[in-house]
N, C-alpha and C positions, 0 to 999 in steps of 0.2 A: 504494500500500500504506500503508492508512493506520496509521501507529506509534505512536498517543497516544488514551489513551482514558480522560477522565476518571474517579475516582477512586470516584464515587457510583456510575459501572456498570462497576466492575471486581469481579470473586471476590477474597476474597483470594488469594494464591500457594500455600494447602493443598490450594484448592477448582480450582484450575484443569488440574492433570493430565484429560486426556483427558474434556475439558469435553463436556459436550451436544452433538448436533450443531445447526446452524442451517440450516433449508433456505432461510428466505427471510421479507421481513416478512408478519407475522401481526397478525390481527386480535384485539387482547387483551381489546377490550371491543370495543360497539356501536362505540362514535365513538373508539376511538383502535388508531391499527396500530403492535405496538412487536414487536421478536426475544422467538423464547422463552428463548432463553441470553443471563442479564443478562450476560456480561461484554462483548457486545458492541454497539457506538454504530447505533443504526442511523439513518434518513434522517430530520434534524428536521425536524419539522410541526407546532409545541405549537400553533398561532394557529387556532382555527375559522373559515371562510371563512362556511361555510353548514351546517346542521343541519336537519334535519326534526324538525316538530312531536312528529313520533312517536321520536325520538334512530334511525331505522332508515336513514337516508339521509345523509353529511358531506361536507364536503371541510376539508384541513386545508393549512396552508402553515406554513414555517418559514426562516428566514436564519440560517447558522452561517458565520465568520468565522475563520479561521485566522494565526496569523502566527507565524515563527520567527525566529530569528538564531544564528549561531555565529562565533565567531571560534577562531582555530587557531594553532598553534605547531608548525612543523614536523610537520605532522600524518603527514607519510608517512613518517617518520622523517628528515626531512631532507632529501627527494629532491621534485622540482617535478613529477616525475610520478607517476602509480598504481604499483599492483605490476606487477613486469616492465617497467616502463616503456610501459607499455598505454596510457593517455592522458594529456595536460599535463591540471594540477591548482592548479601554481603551489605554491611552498613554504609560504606561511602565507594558506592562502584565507581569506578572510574572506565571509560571503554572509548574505541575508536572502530569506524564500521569505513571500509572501500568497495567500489564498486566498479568493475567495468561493463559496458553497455552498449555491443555493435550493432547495428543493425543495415538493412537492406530493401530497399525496396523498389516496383517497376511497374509501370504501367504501358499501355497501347491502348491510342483512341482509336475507335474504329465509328463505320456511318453509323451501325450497329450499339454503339456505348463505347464505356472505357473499363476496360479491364485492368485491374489492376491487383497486385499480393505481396508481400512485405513479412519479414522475416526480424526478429529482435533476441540476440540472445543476452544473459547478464549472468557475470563471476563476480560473484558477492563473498566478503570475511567479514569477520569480528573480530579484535583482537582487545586482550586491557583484561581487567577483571574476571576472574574464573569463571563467573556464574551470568557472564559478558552484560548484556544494557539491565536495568533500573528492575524492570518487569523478570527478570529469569528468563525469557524467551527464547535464547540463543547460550547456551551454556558450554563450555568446553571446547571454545575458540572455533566453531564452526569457520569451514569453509567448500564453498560447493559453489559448479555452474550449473544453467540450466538453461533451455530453451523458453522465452518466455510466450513471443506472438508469434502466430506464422497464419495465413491466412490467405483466402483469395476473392475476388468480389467484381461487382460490375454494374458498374451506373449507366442510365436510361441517354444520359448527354442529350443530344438533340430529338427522341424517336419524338416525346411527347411533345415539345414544347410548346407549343403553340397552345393546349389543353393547358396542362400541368405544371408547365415551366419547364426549362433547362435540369440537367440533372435532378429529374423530381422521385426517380426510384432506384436504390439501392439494394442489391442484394449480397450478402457477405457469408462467409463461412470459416471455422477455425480455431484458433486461438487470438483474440481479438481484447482491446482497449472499447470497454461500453460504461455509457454513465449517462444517467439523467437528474433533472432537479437538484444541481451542484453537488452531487454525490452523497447527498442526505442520508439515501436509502441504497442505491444500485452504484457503485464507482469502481468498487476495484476486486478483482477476480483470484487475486492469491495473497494469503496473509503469510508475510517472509517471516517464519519463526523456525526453532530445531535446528538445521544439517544446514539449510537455506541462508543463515545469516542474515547481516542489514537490519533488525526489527524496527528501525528509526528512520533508515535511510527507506527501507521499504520500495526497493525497484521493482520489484513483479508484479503487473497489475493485471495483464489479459487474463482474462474467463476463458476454457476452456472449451472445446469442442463447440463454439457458438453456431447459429443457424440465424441469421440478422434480413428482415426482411423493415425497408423504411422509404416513408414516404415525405417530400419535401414541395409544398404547394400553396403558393396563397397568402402565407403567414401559419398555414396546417404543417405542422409535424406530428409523424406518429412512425411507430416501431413494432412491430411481431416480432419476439424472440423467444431463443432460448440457449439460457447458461449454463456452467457448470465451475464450479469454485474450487479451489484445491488447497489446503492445510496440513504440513507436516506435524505430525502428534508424534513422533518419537518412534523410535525401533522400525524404524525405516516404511512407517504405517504413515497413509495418506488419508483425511476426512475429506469427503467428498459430500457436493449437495449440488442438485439439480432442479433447475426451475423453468417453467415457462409462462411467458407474459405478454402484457401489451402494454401501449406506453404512448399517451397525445398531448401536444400541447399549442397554444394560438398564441400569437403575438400579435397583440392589437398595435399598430402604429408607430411610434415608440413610448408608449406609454404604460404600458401593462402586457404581462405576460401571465397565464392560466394551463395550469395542466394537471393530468391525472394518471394512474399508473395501477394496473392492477398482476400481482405475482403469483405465483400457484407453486412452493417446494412440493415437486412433487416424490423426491428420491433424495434422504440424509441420515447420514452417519450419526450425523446430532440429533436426536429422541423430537426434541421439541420444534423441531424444522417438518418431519416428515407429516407431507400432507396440511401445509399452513399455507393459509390463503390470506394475503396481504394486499392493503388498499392506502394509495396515497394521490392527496389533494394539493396543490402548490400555486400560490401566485405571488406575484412582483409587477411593482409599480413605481410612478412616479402620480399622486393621487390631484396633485396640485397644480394647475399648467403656471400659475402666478408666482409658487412655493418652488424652482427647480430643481433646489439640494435636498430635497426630503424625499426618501424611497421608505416604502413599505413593504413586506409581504411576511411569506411564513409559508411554511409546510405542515402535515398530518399524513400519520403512520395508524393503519389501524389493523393488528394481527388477530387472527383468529385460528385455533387449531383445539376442537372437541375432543379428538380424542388422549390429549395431553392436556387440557385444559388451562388454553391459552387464549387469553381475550387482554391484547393488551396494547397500550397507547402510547404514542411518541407526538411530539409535537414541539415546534416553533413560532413564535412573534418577534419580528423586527424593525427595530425604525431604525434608519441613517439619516444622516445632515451632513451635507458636505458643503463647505464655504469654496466656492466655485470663482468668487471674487475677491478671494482674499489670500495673501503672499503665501507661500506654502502650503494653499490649499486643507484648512485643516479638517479633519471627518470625525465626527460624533456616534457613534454606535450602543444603541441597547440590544439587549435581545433576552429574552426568557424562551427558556426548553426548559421541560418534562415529559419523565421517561416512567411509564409504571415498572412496577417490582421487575415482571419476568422479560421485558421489552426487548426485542434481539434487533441489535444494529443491524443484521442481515449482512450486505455487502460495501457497506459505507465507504469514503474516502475523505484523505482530506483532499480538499480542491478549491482553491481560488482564494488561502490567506492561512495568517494567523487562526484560530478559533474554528474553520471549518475544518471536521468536524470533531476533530480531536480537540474537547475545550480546553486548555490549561495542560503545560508542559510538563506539570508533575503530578497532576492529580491526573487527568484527561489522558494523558499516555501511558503511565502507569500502574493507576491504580482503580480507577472507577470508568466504564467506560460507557457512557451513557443508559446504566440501567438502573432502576431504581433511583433515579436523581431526577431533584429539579435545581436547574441554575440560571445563577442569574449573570448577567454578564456585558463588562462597559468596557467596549474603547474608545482609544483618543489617538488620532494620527496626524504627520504631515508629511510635508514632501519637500525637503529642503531644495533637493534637484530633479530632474525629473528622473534620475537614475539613482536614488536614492529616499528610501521611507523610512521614518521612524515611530513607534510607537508603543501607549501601554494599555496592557489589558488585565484591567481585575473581577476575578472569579466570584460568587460564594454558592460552596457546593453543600447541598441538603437533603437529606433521605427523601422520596417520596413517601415512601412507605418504613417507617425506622423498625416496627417489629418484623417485618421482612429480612430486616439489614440484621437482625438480633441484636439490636442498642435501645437504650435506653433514650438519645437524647437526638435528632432531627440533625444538627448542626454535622457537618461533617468537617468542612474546610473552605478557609480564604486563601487565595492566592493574586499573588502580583507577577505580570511578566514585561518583561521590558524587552523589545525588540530592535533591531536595525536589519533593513535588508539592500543589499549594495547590487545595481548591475555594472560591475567593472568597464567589460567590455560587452558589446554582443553574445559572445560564447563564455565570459568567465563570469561569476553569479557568485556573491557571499552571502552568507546569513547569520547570524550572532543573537543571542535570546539567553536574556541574567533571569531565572525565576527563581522564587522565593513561597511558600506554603504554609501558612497557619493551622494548625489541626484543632479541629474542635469537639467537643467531648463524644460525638459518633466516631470519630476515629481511633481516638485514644481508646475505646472499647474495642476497636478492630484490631488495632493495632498492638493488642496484649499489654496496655499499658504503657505503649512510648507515645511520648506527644512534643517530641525536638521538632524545633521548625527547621523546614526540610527546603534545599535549596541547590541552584542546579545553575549552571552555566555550559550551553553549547553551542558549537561552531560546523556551519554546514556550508560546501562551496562543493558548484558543479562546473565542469567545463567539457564544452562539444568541438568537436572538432569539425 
């Protein structure tokens, strides 16, 4: 799950509520295959390999480069293990994750569409601390490669347009990059944990064996699909879960955006997945034509699964203000989510900042991970250059449910994160994040009686070649 996505294809945080969907890479020109929702990274290939005389025939290749570091302070509030005492973690890990990330890919337009298939492999380590990042998820200095996308597919280009528009139908097959509604719900298709490495950097994100059937017309997007997810659980055992769904959404103007999304696990390792039918509501807006720094929207998650007896809610509300007229641009952000007791992320990502969807660098990545919680949640950002943001975001994380959590007291934790994210150059990207975590008496009962404030400073830079 990949967590970082430089800054030149990011939305801002007005623009991102219940973003575009993504079925899969598209052909945006002849010779170049990019996503139709900028905010998210897709497989680099800038280097032309081969070109035809006529620009109707390429192949394209690319090298991106990953690396991170964190060092920790009592990060679990003082306790050497996770929450509940789930897995050793050690009291102040300290770790560093690299990655490399080739990829390939080719198209041919023809009168007929444009075919095109694409190929991403990644060699992922861990190195630093025995029990490697914060969570235990990567223990024993993993290091392993792995094929992540490969895929082939074929847009409509000119058959329809005149009806439909230009590239109005897509069909794809594979191992593929799919996300809708800023990755809330559906984003990323492999969780890098075990043998796999990275649990921070999180490079693997294609869904497995996809079948992507989309439609683009009007300001109409919609998608027939189906996924397949993959998790390493140890002793060389893989969790697998398999879904199919549908996926629409309207863009009125530019002023509001509306869509909906409904999932069917039909086939999973994990008990409470199999046979769970999921619905979700999304819109984003600009509500004010007079007001033009104020966006609104939110999402809603709604699971249902009888015969595990699962009825459970997820949900967001968000206001932005962005001072549009004013020296560094500065943006304002609330936002309240709650997640009932048993609420399963499903396929989440982060995608398009800070805060989505991983809230808080040390509570949010490590220890609570949007279930059973409600939070609340403020930033404050600018933009000194246009190649450079700053910004801070504070937490307060709270049981929904505390005798679910088996505590006594609601309150779980505050946190502050202090950001900077730099785009050097076009291809070299930094990112730097000081946080700091108050624990409150729901923790300190998780926590087996440590309540050290817990604090974390990490360093992320990518470079493509």
């Amino acid at each position: 799950m990949n967590r970082h996505v430089p800054i030149r294809q990011r939305m801002p945080s007005c623009l991102l509520l219940g973003a575009a969907m993504l079925p899969l890479p598209a052909l945006a020109a002849v010779t170049d295959i990019g996503y139709v929702d900028a905010g998210i990274k897709p497989p680099s290939a800038p280097h032309t390999l081969y070109e035809s005389i006529d620009g109707h025939r390429f192949v394209k290749a690319g090298l991106t480069l990953y690396g991170f570091g964190a060092v920790t302070d009592d990060v679990n509030f003082g306790s050497s293990y996770g929450i509940d005492g789930a897995v050793p973690t050690q009291q102040d890990p300290a770790w560093w994750e690299a990655v490399v990330q080739p990829a390939l890919t080719a198209g041919w337009h023809t009168r007929a569409g444009t075919f095109f298939t694409g190929v991403q492999g990644s060699y992922n380590l861990t190195r630093g601390s025995r029990y490697g990042d914060a969570a235990g998820a990567t223990p024993g200095h993993p290091e392993q490669a792995r094929l992540d996308r490969a895929y082939v597919g074929w847009r409509s280009g000119d058959l329809w347009a005149d009806t439909l528009g230009k590239d109005a139908v897509t069909l794809s097959f594979g191992d593929q990059k799919f996300i809708f509604g800023d990755g809330f719900l559906v984003g990323d298709g492999y969780t890098d944990t075990g043998r796999y490495a990275a649990y921070y950097i999180g490079p693997s994100e294609g869904f497995a064996d996809t079948a992507i059937v989309s439609l683009d017309s009007h300001g109409w997007h919609g998608d027939l699909f189906h996924l397949e997810t993959h998790q390493d659980i140890g002793e060389d055992e893989i969790s697998k879960t398999r879904a199919n769904g549908a996926n629409v959404d309207y863009t009125w103007s530019d002023r509001a955006k509306f869509g909906a999304a409904y999932l069917h696990t039909y086939n999973s390792d994990i008990a409470t997945r199999e046979g769970m039918d999921i619905y979700n509501l999304r819109a984003k807006g600009q509500p004010l034509a007079s007001v033009p720094g104020l966006a609104l929207g939110g999402q809603w998650v709604h699971e249902t699964n009888q015969e595990q007896d699962i009825d459970e809610t997820g949900w967001y509300l968000q206001a932005t203000y962005t001072f549009h007229d004013t020296p560094w641009r500065p943006q304002v952000l609330y936002r309240r989510a709650e997640f009932s007791e048993r609420y399963d992320t499903l396929f989440y990502d982060f995608a398009g900042g800070w805060g989505n969807w991983f809230m808080g660098e040390i509570v949010g990545e490590y220890m609570l991970f949007n279930s059973n919680l409600d939070i609340d949640m403020l930033k404050a950002s600018i933009k000194p250059r246009e190649d450079l943001e700053t910004g801070l975001i504070g937490y307060r994380f709270r049981y929904h449910d505390r005798d679910a959590a088996g505590a006594d007291d609601k309150d779980f934790a505050q946190e502050l994160n202090l950001y900077a994210d730099w785009m050097v150059t076009e291809r070299f990207f930094v990112s730097a994040i000081y946080a700091v975590a108050f624990p409150g008496e729901g923790a300190d009962e998780r926590f087996m009686g440590n309540d050290h404030t817990a604090q974390l400073f990490e360093v992320f830079a990518s470079y493509s070649f």
